[in-house]
C-alpha positions as CSV (number, residue, x, y, z in Angstrom):
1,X,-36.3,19.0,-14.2
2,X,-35.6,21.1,-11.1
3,X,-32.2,23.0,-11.4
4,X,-28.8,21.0,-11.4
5,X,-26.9,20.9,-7.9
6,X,-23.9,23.2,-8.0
7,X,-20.2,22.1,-6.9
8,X,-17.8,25.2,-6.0
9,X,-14.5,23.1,-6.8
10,X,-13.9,19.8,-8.8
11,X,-12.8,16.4,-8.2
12,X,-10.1,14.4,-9.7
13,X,-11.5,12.0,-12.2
14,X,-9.8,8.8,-13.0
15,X,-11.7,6.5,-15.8
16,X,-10.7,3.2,-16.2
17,X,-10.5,0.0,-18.2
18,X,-13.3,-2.8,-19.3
19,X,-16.9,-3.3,-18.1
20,X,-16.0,-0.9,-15.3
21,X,-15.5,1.6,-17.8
22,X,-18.6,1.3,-19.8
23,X,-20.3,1.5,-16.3
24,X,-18.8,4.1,-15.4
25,X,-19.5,6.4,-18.1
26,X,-23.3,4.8,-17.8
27,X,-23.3,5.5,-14.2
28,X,-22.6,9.4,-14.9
29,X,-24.9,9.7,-17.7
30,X,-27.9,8.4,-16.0
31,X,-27.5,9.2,-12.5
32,X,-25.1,12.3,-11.8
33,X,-25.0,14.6,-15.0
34,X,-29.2,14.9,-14.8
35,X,-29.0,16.0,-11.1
36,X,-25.4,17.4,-10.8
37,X,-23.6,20.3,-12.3
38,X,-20.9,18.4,-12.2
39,X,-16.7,19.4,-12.1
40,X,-14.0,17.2,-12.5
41,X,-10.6,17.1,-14.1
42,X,-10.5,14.3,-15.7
43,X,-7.6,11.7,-16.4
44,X,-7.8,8.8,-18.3
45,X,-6.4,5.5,-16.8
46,X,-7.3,3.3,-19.6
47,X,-4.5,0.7,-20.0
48,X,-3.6,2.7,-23.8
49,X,-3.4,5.5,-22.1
50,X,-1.2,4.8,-19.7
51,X,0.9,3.5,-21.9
52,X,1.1,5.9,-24.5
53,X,2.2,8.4,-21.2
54,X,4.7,6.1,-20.0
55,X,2.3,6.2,-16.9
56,X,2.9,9.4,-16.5
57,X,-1.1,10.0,-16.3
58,X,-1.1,8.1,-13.5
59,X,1.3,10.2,-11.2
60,X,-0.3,13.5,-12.6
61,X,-4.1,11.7,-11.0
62,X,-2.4,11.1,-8.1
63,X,-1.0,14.9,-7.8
64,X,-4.7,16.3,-8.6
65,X,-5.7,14.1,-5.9
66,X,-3.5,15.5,-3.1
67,X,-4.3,18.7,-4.8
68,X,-8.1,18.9,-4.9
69,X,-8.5,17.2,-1.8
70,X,-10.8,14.5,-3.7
71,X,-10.3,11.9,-6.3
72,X,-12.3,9.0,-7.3
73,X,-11.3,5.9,-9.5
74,X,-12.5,3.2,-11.8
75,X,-11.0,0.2,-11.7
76,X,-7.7,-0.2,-13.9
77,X,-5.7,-3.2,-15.6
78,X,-2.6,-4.2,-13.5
79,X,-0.6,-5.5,-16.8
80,X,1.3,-8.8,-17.2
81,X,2.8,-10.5,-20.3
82,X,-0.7,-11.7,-21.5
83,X,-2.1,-8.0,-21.0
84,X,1.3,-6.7,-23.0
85,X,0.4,-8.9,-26.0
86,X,-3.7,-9.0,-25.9
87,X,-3.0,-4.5,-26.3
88,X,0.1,-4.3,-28.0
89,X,2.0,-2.4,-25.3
90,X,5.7,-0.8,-24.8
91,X,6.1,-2.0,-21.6
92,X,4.4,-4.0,-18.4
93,X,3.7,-0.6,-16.0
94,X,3.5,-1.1,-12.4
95,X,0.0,-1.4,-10.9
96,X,-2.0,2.5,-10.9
97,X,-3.5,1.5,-7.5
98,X,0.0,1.0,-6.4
99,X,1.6,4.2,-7.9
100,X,-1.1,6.5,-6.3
101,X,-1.0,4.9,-2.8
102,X,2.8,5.5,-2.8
103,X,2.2,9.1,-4.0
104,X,-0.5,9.5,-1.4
105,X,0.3,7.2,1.7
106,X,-2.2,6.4,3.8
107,X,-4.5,3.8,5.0
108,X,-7.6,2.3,2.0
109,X,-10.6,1.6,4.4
110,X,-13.3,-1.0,2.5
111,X,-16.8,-1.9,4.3
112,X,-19.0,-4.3,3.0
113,X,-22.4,-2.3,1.6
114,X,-25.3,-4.8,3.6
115,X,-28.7,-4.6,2.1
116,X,-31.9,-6.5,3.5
117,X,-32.5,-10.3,2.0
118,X,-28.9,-10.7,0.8
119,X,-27.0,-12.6,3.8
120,X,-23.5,-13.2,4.4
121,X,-21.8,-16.4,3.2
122,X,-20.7,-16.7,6.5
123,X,-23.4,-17.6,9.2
124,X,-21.8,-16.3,11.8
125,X,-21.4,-13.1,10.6
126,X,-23.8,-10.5,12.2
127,X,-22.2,-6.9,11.3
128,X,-20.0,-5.6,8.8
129,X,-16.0,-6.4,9.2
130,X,-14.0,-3.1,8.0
131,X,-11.1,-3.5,6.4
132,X,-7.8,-0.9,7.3
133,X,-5.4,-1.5,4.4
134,X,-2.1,-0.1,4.8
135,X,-1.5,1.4,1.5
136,X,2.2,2.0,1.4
137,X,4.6,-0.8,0.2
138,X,5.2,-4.8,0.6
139,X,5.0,-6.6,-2.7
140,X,3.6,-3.2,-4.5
141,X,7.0,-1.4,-4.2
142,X,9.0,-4.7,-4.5
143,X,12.2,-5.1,-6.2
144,X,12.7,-8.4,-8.0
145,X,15.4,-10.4,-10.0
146,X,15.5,-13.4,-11.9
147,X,18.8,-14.9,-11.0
148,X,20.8,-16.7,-13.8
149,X,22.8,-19.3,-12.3
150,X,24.5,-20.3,-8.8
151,X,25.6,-17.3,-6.9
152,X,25.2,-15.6,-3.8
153,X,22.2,-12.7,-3.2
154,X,23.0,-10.0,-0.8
155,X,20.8,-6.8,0.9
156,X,23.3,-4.1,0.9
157,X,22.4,-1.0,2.8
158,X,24.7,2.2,2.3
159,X,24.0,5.0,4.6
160,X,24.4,9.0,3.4
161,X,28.1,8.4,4.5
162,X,28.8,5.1,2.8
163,X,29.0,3.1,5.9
164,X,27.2,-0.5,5.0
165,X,25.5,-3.4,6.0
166,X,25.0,-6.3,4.7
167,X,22.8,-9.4,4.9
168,X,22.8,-12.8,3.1
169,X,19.6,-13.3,1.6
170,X,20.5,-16.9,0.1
171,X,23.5,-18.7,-1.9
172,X,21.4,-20.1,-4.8
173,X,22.4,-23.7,-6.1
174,X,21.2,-22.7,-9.8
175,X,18.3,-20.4,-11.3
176,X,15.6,-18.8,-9.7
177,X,13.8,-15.4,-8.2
178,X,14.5,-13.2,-6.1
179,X,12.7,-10.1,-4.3
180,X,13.0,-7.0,-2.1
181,X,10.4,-5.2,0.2
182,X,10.8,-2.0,2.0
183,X,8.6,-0.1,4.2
184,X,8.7,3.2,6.4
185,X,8.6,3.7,9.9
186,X,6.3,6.8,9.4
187,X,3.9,5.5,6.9
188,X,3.3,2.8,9.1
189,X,3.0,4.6,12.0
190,X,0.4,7.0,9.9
191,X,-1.6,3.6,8.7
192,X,-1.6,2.5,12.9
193,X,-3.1,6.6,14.0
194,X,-5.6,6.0,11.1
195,X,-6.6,2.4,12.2
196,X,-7.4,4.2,15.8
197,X,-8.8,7.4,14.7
198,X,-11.3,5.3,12.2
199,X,-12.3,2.7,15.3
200,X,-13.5,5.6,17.2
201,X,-15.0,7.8,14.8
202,X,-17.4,4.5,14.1
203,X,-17.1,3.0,17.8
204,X,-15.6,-0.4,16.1
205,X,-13.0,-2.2,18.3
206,X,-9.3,-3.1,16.5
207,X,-7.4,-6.3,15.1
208,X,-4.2,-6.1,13.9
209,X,-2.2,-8.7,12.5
210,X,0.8,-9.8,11.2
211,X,3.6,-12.6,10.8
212,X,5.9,-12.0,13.5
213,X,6.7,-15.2,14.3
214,X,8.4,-15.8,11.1
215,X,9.2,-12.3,9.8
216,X,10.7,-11.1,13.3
217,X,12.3,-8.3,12.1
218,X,9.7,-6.7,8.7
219,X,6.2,-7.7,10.4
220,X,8.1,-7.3,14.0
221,X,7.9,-3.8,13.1
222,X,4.6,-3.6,12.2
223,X,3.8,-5.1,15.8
224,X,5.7,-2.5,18.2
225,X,4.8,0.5,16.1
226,X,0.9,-0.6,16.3
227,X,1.7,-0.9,20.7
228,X,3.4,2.1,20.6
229,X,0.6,4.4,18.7
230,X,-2.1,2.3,20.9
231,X,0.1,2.8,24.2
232,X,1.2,6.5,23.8
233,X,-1.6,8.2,21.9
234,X,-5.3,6.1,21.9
235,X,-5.2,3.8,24.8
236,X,-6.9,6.3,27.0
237,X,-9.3,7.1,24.4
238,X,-10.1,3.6,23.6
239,X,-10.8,2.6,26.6
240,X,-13.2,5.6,27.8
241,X,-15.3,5.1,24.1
242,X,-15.5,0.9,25.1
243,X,-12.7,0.2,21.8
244,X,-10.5,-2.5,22.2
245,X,-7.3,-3.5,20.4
246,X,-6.6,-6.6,19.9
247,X,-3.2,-7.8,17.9
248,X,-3.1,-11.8,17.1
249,X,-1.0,-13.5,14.0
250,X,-2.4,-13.5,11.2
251,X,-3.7,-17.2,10.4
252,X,-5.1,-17.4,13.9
253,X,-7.0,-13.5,12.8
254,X,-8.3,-15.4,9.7
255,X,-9.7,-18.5,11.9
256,X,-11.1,-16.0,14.3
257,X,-12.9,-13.8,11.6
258,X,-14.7,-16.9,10.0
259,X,-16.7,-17.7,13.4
260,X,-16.6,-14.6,14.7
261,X,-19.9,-12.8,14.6
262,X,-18.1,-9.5,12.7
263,X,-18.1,-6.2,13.8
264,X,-14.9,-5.0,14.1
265,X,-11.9,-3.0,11.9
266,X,-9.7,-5.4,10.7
267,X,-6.1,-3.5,10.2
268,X,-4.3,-5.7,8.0
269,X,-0.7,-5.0,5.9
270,X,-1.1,-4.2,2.2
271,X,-1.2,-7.8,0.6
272,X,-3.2,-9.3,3.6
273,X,-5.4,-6.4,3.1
274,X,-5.9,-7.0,-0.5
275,X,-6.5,-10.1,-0.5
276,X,-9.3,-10.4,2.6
277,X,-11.1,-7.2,1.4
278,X,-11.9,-9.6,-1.3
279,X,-12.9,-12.3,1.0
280,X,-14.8,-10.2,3.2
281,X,-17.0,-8.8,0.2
282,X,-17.2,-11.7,-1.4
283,X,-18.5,-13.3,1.9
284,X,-20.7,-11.1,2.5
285,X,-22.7,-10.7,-0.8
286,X,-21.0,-9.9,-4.0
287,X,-17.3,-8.3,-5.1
288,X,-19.1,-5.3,-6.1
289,X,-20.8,-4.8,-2.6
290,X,-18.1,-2.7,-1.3
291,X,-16.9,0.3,-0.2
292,X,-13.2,1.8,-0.5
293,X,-11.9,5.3,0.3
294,X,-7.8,5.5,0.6
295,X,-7.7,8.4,3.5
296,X,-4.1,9.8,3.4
297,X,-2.0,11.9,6.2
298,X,-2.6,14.9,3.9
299,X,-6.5,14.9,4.0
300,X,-6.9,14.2,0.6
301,X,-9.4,11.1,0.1
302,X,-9.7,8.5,-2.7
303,X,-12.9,7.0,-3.7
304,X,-12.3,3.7,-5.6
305,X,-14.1,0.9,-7.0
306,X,-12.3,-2.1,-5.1
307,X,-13.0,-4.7,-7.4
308,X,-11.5,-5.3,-10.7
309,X,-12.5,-4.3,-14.5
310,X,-14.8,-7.5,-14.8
311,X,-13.1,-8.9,-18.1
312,X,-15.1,-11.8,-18.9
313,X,-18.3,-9.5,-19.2
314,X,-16.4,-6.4,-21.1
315,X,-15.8,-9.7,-23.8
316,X,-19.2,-10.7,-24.1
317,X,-20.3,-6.9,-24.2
318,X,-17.8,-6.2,-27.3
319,X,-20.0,-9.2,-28.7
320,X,-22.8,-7.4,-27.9
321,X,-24.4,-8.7,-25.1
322,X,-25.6,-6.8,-22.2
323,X,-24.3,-8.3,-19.0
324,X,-26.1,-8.3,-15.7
325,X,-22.3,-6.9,-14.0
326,X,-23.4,-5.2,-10.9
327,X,-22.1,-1.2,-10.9
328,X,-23.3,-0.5,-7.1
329,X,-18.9,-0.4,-6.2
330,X,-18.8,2.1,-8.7
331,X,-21.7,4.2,-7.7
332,X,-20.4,4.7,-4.1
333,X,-17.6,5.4,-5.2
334,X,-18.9,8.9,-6.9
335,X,-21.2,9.3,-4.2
336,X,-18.6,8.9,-1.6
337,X,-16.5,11.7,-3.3
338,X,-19.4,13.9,-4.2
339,X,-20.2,13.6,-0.5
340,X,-16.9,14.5,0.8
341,X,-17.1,17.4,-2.2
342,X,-19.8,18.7,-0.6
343,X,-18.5,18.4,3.3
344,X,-15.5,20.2,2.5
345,X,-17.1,23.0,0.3
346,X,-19.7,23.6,3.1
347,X,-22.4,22.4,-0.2
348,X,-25.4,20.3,2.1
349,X,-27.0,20.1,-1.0
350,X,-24.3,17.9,-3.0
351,X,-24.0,16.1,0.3
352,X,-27.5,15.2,0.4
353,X,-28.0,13.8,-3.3
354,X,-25.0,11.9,-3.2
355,X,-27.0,9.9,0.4
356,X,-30.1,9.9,-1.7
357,X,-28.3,8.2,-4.1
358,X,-27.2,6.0,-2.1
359,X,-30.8,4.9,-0.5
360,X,-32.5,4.5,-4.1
361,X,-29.3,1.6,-5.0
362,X,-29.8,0.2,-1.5
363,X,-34.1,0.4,-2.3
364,X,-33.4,-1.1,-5.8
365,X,-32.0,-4.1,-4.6
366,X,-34.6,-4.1,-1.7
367,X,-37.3,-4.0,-4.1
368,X,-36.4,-6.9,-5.9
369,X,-34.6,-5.5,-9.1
370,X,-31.3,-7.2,-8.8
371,X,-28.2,-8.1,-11.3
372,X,-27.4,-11.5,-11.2
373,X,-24.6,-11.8,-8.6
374,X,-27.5,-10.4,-5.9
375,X,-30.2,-12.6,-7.3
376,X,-28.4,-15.8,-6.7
377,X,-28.4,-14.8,-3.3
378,X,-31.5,-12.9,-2.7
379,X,-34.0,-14.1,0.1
380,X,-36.8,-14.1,-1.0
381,X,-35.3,-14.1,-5.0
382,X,-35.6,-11.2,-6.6
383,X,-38.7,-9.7,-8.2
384,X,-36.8,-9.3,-11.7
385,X,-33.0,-10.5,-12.7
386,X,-31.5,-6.9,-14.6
387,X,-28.9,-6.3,-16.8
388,X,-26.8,-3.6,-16.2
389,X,-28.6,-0.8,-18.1
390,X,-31.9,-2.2,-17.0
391,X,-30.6,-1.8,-13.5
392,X,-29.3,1.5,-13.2
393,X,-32.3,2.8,-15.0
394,X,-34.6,1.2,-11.9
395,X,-32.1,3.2,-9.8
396,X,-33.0,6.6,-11.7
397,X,-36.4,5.9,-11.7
398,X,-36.4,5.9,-8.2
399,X,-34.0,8.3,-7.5
């Protein structure tokens, strides 16, 4: 075995919950630690642990992010009442995702991975859509109520002074729900420069979208500080690199993208976004097909697996079973970080293995050694249907 890669400075390591987390201890075993003296701080995001901190774990991972420059994440639980009872926790705790994008602002970017013989859902599709997620507020900062009885529900604004505003949300006849949203002017005028700067560093024209129509004032906002970045700071630039922008509602967007051909960055709000990276990668292969890196203003960079902790299959493996759950989202997600290790630490060498990496998952799949989410949409099908650990061992092999 020649000598392990060196890395000058670490990156933040956030482990998970589930199938992910068995894969992504497997991942490290059999395709990092052989190659890669590796460095990371490590911190644990299993759902106990969380809990046990009272999440503070999850603010200190975001804090070695923004301080190392480089973090990358497993995918983590996002607990309800059925998650409280099924691990006997204190409390529900707000989604990790959410926690660190609020910490580190920013804009999560998702690309579908494409891979000879697999094909898009879609038949229209010709080239990869990007997703731009704006990764700052909406429903993940929400405030929400249950309201008891008939009564009137208010948004009351108080200024440093105590001067106030205030706006009638409804006068409720009897029980039901109610919820707040907030967002900020800067953050989303940091997601719109991000958007921009990301269309021209990979020569991809620009949708935005929103609901202006019906949320005139909250996705009005979105709108004008989108034309005002575009008008005042990248229209020039646009136009001379052949980018365009494009800004449409966002059920006409969603018409447009399914007989579109693809090939463009899709800049979407932080639900919208969440919700249609899943559509695009599901569309365009399999869940775990997919890129995401959360680039914030800072320069600190988040690799993530952007699908979830595949709970069905972390059941049957506590049974014993191997499952055929595809770790490729997991894999770029370490390679992506050890890449951007490498860029910043001037190490080629640690930027090279993490491509080479890359290019023996990509000629695994090629090659016809497939999990089962690929095979059932491999043309020609696959030379051989793997379970996990059968799988990344074809990737080490060729690796």
């Amino acid at each position: 075995m020649a000598e392990k890669i060196a890395m000058e400075n670490a990156v933040a390591e956030i482990d998970g919950d589930e199938m992910t987390r068995v894969l992504w201890a497997l991942v490290k075993e059999k395709l990092i630690l052989p190659f890669v003296d590796l460095k990371t701080e490590y911190y644990d995001l299993g759902l106990e642990n969380r809990d046990a901190t009272g999440d503070r774990v999850t603010v200190e991972a975001a804090q070695a992010i923004r301080r190392l420059g480089v973090g990358v994440k497993c995918a983590t639980i996002t607990s309800n009442a059925a998650r409280q009872e099924e691990y006997g926790l204190k409390a529900l705790l707000p989604s990790p995702n959410a926690t660190i994008r609020a910490i580190l602002d920013g804009t999560v970017f998702r690309a579908p991975i494409p891979v000879k013989g697999i094909s898009p859902t879609v038949s229209t599709w010709k080239k990869p859509i990007v997703i731009g997620r704006h990764a700052y507020g909406d429903i993940y900062r929400a405030a929400e109520m249950r309201i008891p009885g008939p009564g009137r529900v208010e948004l009351v604004y108080t200024s440093p002074e105590g001067a106030e505003q205030r706006l009638k949300v409804a006068d409720m006849e009897g029980p039901g729900i109610v919820q707040g949203i907030h967002n900020l002017d800067g953050s989303i005028r940091s997601f719109a420069r991000s958007c921009f700067q990301y269309a021209l560093s990979e020569k991809l024209p620009v949708w935005f979208a929103s609901k202006d129509t019906i949320s005139k004032t909250y996705d009005g906002r979105f709108k004008e500080i989108f034309a005002e970045v575009y008008e005042g700071e990248f229209k020039t630039r646009c136009r001379e690199a052949g980018i365009s922008y494009f800004y449409t509602l966002i059920d006409d967007a969603v018409a447009r993208v399914i007989r579109g051909e693809g090939g463009f960055l899709w800049a979407c709000k932080n639900y919208d976004g969440d919700v249609m990276s899943d559509m695009i990668a599901s569309a365009s292969g399999s869940l775990a097909m997919m890129t995401s890196v959360l680039v914030s203003p800072s320069g600190a960079v988040e690799y993530e697996a952007a699908h979830g902790t595949v709970q069905q299959h972390y059941y049957r493996w506590q049974k014993g079973e191997k499952t055929s759950t595809n770790p490729a989202a997991l894999i770029f997600a370490w390679t992506g970080a050890l890449a951007k290790r490498g860029e910043l630490d001037h190490s080629p060498a640690l930027a090279a293995f993490a491509r080479r990496l890359e290019q023996a998952v990509l000629r695994t799949i090629e090659e016809g050694d497939q999990t089962g989410d690929l095979a059932r949409l491999a043309n020609p099908p696959p030379a051989r249907v793997l379970n996990s650990w059968e799988f990344v061992d074809a990737i080490a092999g060729r690796l």
